[in-house]
N, C-alpha and C positions, 0 to 999 in steps of 0.2 A: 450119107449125111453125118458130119460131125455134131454133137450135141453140146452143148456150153452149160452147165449146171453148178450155180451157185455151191450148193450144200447137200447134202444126203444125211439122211438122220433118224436114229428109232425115237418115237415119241408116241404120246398120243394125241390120238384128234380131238382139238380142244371146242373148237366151238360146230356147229348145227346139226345136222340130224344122223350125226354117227360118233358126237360128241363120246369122250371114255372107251373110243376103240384106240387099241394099240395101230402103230402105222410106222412104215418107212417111210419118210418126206423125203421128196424128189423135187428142191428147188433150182426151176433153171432161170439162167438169166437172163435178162432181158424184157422189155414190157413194150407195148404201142402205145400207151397212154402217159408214162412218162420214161424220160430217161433215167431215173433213179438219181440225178443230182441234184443235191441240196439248190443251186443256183438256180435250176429250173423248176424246183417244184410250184412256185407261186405260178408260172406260167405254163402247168401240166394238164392236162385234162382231168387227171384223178391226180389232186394234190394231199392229200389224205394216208396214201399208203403208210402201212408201218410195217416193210420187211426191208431187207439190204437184198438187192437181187442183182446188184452190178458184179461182174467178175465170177472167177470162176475158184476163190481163195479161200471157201469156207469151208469147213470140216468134211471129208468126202466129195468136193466138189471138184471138178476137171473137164476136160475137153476128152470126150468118148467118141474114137472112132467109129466104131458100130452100134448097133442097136442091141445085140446080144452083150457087150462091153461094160454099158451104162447094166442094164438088166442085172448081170451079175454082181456089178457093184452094191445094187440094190439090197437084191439076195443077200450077199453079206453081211448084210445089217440085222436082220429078221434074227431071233433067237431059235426058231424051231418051236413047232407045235401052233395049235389055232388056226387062223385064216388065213395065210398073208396079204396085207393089203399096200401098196402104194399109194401116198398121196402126191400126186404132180401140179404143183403148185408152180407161183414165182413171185413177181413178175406175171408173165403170163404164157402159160405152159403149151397153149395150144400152136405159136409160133414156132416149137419143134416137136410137139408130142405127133407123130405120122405113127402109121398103121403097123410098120416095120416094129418100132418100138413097142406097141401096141405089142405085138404078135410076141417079139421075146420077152415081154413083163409076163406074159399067160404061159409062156413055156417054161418059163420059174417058178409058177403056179402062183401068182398073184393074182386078187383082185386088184382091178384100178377104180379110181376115187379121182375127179380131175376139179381145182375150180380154177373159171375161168371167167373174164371179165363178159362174156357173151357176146363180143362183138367178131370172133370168128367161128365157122363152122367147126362143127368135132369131130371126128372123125367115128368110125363107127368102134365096137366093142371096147367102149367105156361100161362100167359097172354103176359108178353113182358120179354123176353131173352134178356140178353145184355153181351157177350161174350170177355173180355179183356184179348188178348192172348201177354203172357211174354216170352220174349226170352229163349232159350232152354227147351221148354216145348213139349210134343207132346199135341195136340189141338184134342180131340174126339167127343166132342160138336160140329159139325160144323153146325148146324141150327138154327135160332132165329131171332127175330125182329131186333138184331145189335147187329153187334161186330163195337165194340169199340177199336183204338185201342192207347194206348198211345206211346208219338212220339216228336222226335226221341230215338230211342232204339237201344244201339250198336247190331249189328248183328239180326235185324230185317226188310226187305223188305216190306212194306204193300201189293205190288202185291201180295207176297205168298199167301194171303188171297181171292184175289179179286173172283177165283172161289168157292169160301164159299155159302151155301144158305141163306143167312142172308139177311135183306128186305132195310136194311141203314147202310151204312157202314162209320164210324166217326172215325176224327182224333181228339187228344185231347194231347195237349201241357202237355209235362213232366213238373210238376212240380221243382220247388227247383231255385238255385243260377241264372241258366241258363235260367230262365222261360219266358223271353220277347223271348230271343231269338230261344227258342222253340217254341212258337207260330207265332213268324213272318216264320218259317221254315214250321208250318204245314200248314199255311194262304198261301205261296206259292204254296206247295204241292199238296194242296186243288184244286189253280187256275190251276194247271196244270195237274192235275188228276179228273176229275170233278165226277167222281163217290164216291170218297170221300168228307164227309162234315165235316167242323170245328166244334169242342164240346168244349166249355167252361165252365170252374171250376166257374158255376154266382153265385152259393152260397158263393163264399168266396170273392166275390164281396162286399159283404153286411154284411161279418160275421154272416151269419149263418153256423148251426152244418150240 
């Protein structure tokens, strides 16, 4: 399998329940729910996104023949010393993340960190699942370290979630024009539903990628 990945990149993980851990990000391209063009977002299923996942032109990004290829690319990025972890994002990462790749992220000794929109199965030997489910999607993935979920979303309940088997369950302020006031709404929510926890965007606190 050839793999098409936006960008690779050392940063750290900014927002839910691994927030201020250092990470290589593994964005590939590609999404089910939208194309990533401006023209189509009003007509997207998830019009909301805020990453660039078309193409394969951003910093460390290409078409990786193998799984070992991508892997070491990875690795590259890591400074040495600590954990290393991978995060495989996008887009939506699980439309290439297979077990192959799987198998040479852990023979570079990473952990893996995956989120995903939960409308496909995962595959096995992920470390931390992070589950972001968008309105009118059906949700198959329903186990993982967290689902996350962003908020408020017309025609979206967070209850519907709450019997999920997931370990942390996080609210995370919609981005865009409305953004204080989305967060003062999940900051709310939070205090009044205590099984949920607030997740903030702290990477873009500081301008980081």
């Amino acid at each position: 399998m050839t793999y098409s990945v936006k960008e690779i990149f050392l940063t750290v993980q900014g927002e839910g329940g691994q927030a201020g851990r250092p990470a290589v990000f593994c964005r590939f391209a590609g999404c089910n729910l939208w194309s990533g063009l401006e023209r189509d977002r009003v007509s997207a299923i998830c019009n909301f996104c805020d990453t660039d996942f078309i193409g394969t032109d951003g910093p460390g990004g290409g078409k990786f023949r193998t799984a070992e290829a991508l892997a070491q690319a990875v690795a590259g990025q890591w400074p040495g010393g600590g954990t290393p972890l991978v995060v495989c994002t996008g887009g939506e990462p699980l439309l290439q993340l297979d077990a192959e790749l799987i198998a040479a992220f852990k023979s570079a000794g990473f952990e893996i960190a995956v989120e995903s929109n939960g409308t496909l199965k995962a595959p096995d030997g992920i470390d931390w699942l992070t589950v972001s489910p968008k309105a009118q999607t059906e949700i198959v993935q329903t186990t993982g370290e967290e689902l996350k979920l962003v908020f408020p979303q017309p025609g979206v309940d967070p209850t519907r979630f709450e019997d999920l088997d997931f370990k942390r369950f996080s609210l995370q302020p919609m981005d865009g024009p409305n953004q204080m006031e989305n967060a003062q709404a999940a900051f709310e929510y939070c205090l009044a539903h205590p099984k949920w926890s607030l997740s903030l965007q702290t990477h873009k606190w500081i301008g980081a990628p």
